[in-house]
PDB file of N, CA, C and O in Angstrom:
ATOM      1  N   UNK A   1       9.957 163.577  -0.213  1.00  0.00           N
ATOM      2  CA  UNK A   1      10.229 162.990   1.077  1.00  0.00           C
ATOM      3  C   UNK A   1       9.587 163.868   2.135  1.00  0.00           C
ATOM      4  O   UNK A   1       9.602 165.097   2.060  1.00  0.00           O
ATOM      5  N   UNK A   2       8.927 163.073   3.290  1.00  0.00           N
ATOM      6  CA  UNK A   2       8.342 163.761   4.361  1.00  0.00           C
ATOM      7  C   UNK A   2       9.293 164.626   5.188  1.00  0.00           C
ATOM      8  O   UNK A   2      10.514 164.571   5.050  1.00  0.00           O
ATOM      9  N   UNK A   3       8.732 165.348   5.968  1.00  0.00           N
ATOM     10  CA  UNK A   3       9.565 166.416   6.786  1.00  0.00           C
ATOM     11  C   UNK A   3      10.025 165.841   7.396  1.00  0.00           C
ATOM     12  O   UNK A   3      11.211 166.084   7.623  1.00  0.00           O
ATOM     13  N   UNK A   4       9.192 164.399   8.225  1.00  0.00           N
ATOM     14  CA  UNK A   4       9.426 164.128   9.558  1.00  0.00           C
ATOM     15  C   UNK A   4      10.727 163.004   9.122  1.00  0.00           C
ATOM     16  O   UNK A   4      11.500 162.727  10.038  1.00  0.00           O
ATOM     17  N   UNK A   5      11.006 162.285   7.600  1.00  0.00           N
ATOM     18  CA  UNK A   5      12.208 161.575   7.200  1.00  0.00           C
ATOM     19  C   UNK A   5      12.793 162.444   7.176  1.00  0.00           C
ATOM     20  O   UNK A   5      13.840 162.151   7.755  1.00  0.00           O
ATOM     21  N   UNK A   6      12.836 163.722   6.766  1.00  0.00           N
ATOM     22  CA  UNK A   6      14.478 164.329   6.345  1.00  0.00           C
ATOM     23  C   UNK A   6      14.784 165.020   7.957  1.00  0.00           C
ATOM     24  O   UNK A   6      15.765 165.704   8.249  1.00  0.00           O
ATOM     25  N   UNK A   7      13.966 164.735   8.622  1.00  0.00           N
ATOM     26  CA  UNK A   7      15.043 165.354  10.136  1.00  0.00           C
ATOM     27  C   UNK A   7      15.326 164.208  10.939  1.00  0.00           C
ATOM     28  O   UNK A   7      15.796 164.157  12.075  1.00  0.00           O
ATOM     29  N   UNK A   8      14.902 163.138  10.032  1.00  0.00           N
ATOM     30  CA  UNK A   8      15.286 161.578  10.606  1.00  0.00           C
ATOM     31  C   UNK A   8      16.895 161.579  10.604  1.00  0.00           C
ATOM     32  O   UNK A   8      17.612 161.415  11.590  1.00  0.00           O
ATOM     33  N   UNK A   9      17.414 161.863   8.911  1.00  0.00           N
ATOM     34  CA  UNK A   9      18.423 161.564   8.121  1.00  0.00           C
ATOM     35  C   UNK A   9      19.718 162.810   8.166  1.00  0.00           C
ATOM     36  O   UNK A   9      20.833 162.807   7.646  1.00  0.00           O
ATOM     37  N   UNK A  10      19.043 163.792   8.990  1.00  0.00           N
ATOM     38  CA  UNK A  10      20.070 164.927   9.319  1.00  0.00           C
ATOM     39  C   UNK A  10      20.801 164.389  10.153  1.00  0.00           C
ATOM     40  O   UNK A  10      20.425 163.606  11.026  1.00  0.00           O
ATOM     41  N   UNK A  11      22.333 164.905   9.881  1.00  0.00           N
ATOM     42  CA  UNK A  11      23.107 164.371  10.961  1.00  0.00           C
ATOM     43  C   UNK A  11      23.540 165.415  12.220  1.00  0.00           C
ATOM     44  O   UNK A  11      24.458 165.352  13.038  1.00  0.00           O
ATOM     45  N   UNK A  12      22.479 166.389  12.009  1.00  0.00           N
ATOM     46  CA  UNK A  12      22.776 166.812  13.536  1.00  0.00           C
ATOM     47  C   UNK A  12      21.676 166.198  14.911  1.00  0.00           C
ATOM     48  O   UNK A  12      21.719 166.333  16.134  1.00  0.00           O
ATOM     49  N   UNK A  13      20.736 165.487  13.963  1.00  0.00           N
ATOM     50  CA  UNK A  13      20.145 164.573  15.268  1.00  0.00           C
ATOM     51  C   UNK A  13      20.859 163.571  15.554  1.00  0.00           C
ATOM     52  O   UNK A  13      21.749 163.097  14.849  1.00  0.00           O
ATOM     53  N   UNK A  14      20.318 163.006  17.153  1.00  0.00           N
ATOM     54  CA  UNK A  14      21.111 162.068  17.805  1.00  0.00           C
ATOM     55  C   UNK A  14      20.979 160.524  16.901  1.00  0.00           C
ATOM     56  O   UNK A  14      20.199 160.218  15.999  1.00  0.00           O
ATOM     57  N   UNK A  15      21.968 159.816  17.492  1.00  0.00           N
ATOM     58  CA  UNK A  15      21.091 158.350  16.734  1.00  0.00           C
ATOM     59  C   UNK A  15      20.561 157.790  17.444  1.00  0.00           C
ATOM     60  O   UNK A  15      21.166 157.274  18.384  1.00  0.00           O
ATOM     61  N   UNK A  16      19.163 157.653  17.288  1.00  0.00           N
ATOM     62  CA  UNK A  16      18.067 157.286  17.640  1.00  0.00           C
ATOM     63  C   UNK A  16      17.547 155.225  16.679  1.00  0.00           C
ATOM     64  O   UNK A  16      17.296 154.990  15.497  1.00  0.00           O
ATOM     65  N   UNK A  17      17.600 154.216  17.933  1.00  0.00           N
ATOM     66  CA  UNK A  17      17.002 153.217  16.817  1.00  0.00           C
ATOM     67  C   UNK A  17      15.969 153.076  16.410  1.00  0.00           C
ATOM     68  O   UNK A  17      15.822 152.436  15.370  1.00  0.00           O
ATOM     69  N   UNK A  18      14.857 153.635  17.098  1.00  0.00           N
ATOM     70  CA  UNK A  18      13.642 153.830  16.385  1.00  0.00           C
ATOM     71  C   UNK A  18      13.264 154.724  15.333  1.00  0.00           C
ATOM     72  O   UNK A  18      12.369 154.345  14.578  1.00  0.00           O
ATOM     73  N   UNK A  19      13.878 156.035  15.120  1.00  0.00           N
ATOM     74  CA  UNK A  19      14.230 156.063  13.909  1.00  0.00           C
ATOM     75  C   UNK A  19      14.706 155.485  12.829  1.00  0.00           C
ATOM     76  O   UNK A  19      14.096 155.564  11.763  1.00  0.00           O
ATOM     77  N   UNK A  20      15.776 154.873  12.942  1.00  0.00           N
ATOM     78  CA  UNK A  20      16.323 154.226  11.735  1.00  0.00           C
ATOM     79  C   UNK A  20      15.091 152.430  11.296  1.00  0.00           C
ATOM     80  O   UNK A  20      15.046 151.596  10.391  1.00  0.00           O
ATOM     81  N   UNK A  21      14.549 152.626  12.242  1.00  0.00           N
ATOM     82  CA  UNK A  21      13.582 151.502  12.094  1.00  0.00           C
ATOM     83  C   UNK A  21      12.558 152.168  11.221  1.00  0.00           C
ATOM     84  O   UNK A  21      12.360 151.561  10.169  1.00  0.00           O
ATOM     85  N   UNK A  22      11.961 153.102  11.368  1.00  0.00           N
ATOM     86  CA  UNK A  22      11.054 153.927  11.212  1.00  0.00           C
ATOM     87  C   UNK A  22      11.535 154.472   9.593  1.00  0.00           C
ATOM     88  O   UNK A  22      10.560 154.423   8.844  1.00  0.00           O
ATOM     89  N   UNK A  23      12.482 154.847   9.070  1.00  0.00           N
ATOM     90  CA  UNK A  23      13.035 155.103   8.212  1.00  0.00           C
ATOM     91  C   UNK A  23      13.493 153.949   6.779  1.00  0.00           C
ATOM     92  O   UNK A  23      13.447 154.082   5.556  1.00  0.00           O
ATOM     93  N   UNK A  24      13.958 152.752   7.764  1.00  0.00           N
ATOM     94  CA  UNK A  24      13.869 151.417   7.008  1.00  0.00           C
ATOM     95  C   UNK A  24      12.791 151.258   6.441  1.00  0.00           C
ATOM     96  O   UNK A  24      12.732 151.261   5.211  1.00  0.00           O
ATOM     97  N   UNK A  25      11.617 151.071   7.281  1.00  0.00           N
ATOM     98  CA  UNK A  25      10.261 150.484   6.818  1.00  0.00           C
ATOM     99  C   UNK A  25       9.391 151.599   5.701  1.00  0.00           C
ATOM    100  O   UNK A  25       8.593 151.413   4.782  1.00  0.00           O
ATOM    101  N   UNK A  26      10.095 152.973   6.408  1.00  0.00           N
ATOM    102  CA  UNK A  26       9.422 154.127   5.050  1.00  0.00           C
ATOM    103  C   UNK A  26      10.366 153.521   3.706  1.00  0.00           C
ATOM    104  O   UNK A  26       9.743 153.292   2.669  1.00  0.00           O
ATOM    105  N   UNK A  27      11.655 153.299   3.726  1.00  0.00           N
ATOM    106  CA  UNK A  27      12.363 153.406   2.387  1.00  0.00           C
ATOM    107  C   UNK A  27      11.617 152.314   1.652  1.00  0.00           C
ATOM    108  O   UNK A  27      11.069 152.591   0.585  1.00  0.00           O
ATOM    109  N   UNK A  28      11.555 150.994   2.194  1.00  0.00           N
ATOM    110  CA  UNK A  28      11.170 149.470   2.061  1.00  0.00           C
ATOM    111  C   UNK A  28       9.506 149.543   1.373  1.00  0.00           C
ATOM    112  O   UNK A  28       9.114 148.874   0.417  1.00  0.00           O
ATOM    113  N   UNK A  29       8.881 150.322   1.985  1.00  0.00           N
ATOM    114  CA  UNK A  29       7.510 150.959   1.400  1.00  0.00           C
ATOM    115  C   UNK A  29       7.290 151.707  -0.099  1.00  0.00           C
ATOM    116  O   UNK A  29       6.357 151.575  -0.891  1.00  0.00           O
ATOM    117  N   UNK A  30       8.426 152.491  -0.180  1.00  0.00           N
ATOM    118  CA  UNK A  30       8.696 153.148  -0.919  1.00  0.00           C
ATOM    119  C   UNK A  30       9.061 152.427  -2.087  1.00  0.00           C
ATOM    120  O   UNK A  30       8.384 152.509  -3.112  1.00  0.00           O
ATOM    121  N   UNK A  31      10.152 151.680  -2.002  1.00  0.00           N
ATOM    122  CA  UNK A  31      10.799 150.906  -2.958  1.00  0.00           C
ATOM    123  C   UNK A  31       9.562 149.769  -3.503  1.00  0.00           C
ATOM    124  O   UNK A  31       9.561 149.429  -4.686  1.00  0.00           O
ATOM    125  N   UNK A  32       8.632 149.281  -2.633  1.00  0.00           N
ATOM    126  CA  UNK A  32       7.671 148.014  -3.008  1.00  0.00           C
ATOM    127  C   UNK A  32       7.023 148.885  -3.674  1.00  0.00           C
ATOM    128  O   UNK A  32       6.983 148.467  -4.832  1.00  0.00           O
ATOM    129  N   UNK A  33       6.336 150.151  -3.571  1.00  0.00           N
ATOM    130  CA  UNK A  33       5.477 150.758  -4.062  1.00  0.00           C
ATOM    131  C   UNK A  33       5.727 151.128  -5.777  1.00  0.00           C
ATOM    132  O   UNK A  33       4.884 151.630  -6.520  1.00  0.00           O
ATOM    133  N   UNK A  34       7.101 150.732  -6.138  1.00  0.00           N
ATOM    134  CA  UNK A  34       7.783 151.295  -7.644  1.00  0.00           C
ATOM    135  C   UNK A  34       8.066 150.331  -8.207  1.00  0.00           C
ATOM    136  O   UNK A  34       8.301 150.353  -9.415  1.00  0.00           O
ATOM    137  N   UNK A  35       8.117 149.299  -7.530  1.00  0.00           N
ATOM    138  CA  UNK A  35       8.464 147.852  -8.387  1.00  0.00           C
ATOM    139  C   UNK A  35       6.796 147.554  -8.982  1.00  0.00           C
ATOM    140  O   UNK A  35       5.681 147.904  -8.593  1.00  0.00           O
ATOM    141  N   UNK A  36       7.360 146.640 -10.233  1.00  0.00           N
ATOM    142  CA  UNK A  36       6.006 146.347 -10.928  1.00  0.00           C
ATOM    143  C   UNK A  36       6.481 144.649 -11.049  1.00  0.00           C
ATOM    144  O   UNK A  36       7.621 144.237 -10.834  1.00  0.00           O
ATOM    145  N   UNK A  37       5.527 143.973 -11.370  1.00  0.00           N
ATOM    146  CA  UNK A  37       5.866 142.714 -11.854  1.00  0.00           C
ATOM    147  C   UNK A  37       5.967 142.225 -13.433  1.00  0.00           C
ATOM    148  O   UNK A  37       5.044 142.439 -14.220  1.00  0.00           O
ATOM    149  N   UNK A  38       6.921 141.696 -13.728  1.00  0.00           N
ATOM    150  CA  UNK A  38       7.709 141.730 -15.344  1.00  0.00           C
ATOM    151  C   UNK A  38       6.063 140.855 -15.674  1.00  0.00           C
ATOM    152  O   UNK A  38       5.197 140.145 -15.163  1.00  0.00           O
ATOM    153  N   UNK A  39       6.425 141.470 -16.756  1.00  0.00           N
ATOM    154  CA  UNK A  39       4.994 140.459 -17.566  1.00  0.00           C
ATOM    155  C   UNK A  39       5.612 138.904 -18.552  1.00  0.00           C
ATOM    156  O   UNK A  39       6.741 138.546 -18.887  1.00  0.00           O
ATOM    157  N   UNK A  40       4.563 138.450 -18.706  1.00  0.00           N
ATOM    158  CA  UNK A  40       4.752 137.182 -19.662  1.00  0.00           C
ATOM    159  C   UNK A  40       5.983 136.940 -20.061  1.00  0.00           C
ATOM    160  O   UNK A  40       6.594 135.931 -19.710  1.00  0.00           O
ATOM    161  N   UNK A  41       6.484 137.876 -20.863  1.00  0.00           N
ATOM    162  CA  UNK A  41       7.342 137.677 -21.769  1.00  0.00           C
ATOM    163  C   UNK A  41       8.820 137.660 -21.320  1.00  0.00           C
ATOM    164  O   UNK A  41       9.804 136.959 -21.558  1.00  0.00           O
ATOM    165  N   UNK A  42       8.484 138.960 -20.412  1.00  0.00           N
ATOM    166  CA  UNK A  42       9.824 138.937 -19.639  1.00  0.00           C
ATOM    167  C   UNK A  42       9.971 137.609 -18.512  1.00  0.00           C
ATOM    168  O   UNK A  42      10.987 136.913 -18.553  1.00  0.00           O
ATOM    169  N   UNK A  43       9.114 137.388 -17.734  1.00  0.00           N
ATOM    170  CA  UNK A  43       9.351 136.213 -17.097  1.00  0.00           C
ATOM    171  C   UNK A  43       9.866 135.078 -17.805  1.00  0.00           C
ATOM    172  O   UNK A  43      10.900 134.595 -17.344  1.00  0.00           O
ATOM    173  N   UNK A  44       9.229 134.398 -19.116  1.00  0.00           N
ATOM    174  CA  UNK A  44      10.241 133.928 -19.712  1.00  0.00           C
ATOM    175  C   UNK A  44      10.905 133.608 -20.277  1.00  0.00           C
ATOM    176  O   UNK A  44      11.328 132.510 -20.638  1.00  0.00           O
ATOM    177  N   UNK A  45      11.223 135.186 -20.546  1.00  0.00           N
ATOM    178  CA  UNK A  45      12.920 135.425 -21.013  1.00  0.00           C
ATOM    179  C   UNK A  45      13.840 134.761 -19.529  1.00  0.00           C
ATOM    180  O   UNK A  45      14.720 133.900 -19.499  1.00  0.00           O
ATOM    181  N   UNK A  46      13.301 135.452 -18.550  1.00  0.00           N
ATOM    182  CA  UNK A  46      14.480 135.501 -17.397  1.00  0.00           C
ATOM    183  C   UNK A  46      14.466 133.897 -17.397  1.00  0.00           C
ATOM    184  O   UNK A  46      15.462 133.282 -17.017  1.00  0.00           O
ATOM    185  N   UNK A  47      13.334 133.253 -17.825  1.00  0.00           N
ATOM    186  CA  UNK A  47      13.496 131.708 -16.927  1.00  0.00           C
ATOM    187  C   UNK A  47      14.293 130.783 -18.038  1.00  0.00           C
ATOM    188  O   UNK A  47      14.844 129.736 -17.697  1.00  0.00           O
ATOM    189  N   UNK A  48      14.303 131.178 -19.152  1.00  0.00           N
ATOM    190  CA  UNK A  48      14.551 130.699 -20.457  1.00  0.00           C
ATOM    191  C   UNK A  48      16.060 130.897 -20.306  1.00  0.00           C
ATOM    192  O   UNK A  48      16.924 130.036 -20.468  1.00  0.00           O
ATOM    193  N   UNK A  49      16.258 132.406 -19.906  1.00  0.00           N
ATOM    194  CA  UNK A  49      18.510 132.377 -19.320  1.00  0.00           C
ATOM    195  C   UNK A  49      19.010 131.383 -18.165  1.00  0.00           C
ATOM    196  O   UNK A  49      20.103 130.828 -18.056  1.00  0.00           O
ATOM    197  N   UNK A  50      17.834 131.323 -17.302  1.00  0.00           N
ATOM    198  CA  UNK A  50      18.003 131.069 -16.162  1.00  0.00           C
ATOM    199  C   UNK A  50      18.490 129.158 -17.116  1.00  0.00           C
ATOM    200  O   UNK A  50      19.415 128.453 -17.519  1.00  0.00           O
ATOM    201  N   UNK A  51      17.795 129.207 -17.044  1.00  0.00           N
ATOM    202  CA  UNK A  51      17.704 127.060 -17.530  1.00  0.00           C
ATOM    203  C   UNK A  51      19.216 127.162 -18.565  1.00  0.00           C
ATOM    204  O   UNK A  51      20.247 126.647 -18.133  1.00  0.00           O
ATOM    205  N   UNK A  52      19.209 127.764 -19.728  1.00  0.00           N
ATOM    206  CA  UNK A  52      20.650 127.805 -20.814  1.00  0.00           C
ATOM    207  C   UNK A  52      21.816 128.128 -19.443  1.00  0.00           C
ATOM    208  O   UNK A  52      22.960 127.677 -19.493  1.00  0.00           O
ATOM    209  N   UNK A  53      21.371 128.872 -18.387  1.00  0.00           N
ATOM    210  CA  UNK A  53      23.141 129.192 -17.756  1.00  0.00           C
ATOM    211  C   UNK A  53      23.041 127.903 -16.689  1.00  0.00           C
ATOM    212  O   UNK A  53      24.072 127.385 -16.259  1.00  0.00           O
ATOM    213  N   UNK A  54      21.923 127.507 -16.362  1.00  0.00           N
ATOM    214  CA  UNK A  54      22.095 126.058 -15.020  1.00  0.00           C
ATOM    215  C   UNK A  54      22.485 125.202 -15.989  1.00  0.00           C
ATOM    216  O   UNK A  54      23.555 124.674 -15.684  1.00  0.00           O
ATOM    217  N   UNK A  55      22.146 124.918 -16.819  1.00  0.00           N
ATOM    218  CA  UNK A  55      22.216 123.515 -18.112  1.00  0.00           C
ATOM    219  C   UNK A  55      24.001 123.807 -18.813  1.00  0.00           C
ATOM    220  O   UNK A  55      24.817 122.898 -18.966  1.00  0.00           O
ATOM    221  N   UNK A  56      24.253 125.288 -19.143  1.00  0.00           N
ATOM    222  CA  UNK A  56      26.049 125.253 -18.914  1.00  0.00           C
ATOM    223  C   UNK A  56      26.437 124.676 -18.334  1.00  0.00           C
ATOM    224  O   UNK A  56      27.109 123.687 -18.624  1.00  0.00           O
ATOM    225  N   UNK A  57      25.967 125.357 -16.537  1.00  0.00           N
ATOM    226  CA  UNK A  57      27.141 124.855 -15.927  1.00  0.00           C
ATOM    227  C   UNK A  57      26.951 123.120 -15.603  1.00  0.00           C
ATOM    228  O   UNK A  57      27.882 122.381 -15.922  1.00  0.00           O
ATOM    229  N   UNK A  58      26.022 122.685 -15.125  1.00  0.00           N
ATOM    230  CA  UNK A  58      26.022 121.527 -15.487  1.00  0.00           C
ATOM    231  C   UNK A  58      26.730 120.733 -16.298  1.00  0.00           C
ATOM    232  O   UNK A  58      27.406 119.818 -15.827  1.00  0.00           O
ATOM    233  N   UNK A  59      26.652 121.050 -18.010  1.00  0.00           N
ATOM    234  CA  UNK A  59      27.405 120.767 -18.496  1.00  0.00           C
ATOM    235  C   UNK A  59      29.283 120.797 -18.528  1.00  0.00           C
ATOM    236  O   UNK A  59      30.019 119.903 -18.947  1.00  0.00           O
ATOM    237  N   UNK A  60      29.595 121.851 -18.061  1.00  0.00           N
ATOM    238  CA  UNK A  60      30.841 122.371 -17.928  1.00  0.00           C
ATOM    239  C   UNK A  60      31.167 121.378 -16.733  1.00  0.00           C
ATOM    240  O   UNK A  60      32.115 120.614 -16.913  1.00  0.00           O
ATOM    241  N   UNK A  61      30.487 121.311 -15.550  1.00  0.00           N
ATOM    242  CA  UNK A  61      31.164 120.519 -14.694  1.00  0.00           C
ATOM    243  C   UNK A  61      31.359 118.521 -14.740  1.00  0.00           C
ATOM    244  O   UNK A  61      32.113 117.713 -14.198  1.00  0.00           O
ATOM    245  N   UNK A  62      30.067 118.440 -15.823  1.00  0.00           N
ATOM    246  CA  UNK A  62      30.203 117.124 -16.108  1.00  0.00           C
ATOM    247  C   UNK A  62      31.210 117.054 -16.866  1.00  0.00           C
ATOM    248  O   UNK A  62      31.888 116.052 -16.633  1.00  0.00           O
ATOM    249  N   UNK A  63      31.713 117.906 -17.935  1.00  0.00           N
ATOM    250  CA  UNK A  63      33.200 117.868 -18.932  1.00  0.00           C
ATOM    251  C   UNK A  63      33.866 117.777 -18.102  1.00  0.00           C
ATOM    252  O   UNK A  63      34.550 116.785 -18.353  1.00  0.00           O
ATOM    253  N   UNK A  64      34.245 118.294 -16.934  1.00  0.00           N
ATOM    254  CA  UNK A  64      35.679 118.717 -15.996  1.00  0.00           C
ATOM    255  C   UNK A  64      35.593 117.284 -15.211  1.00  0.00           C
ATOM    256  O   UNK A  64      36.697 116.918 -14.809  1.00  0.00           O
ATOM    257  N   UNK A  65      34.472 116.361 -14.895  1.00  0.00           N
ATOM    258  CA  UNK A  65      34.410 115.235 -13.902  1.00  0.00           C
ATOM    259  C   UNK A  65      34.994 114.152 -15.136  1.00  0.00           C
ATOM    260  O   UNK A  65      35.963 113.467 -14.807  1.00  0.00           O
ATOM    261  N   UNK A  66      34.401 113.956 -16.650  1.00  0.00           N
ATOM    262  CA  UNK A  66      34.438 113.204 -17.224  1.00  0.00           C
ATOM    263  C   UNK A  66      36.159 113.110 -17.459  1.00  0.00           C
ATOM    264  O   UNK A  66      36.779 112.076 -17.210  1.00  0.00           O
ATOM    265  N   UNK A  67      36.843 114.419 -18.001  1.00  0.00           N
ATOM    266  CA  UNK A  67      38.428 114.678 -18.375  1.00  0.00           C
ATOM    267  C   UNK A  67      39.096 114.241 -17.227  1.00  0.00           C
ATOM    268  O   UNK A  67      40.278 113.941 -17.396  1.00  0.00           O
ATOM    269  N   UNK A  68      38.569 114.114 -15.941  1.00  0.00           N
ATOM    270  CA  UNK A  68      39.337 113.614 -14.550  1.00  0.00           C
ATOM    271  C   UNK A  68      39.409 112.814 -14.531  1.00  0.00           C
ATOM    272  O   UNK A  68      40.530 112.432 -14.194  1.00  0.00           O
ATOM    273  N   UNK A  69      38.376 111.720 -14.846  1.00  0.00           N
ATOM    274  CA  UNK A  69      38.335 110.381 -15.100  1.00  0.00           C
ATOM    275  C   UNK A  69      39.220 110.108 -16.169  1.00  0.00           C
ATOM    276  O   UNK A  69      40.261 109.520 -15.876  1.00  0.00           O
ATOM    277  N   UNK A  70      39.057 110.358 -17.117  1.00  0.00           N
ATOM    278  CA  UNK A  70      40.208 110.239 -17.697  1.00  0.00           C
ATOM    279  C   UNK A  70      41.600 110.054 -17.765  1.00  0.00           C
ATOM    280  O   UNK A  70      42.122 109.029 -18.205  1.00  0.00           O
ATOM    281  N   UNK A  71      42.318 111.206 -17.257  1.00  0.00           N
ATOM    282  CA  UNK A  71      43.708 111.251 -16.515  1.00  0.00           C
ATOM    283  C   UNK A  71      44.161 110.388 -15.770  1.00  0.00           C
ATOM    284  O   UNK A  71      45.232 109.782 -15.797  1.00  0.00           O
ATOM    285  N   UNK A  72      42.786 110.322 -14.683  1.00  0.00           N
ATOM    286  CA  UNK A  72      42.864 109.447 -13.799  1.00  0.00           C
ATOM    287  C   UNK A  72      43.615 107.888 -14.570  1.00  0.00           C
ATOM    288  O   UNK A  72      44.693 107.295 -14.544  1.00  0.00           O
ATOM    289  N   UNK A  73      42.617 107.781 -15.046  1.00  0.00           N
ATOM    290  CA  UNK A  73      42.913 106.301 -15.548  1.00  0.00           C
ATOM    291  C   UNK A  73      44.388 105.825 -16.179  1.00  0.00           C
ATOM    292  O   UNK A  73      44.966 104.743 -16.076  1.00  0.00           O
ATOM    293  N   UNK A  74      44.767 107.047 -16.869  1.00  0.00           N
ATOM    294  CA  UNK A  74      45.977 107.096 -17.749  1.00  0.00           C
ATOM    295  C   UNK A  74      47.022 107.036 -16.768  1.00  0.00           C
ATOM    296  O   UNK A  74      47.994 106.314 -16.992  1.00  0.00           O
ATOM    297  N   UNK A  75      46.935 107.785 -15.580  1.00  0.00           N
ATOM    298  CA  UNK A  75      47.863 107.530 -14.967  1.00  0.00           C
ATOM    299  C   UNK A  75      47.917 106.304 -13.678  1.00  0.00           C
ATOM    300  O   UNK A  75      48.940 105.820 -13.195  1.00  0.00           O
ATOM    301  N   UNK A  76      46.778 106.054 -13.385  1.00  0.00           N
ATOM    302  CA  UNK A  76      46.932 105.148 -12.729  1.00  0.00           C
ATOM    303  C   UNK A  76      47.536 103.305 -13.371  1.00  0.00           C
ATOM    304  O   UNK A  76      48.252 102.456 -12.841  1.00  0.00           O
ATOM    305  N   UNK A  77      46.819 103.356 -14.673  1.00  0.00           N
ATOM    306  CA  UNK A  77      47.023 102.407 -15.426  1.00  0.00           C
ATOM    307  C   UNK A  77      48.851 102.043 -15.909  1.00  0.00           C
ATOM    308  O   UNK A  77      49.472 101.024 -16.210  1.00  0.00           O
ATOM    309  N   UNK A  78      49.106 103.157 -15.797  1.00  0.00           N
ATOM    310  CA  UNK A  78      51.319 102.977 -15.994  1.00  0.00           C
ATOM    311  C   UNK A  78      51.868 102.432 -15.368  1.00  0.00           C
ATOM    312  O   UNK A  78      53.088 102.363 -15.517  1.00  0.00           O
TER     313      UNK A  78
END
């Protein structure tokens, strides 16, 4: 870390907002600079969970609409 961040982040300086702006955009730099992008495989893996957990719940909520209907009927029908 630069000199001029760590006397950003001392707390015996004042608070200053252009610092903490200045400090955001260093961390935000920092962090883009370490990320990589997942390759092939991992992409889809993630998209392959992604579809099995939307297609659950989907499913799960069409069971819970269909069993309502149900009830419904049973009791309205008495």
């Amino acid at each position: 870390m630069s000199q001029s961040v760590k006397s950003l982040k001392s707390k015996s300086s004042k608070y200053n907002a252009s610092s903490d702006i200045f400090y955001y955009f260093y961390s935000s730099k920092q962090f883009l600079s370490n990320c990589v992008k997942p390759s092939s495989k991992e992409y889809w893996n993630l998209l392959r969970s992604h579809v099995i957990g939307i297609g659950a719940l989907g499913f799960l909520g069409y069971s819970i609409k269909f069993i309502h209907i149900l009830i419904n009927n049973v009791i309205v029908n008495k």
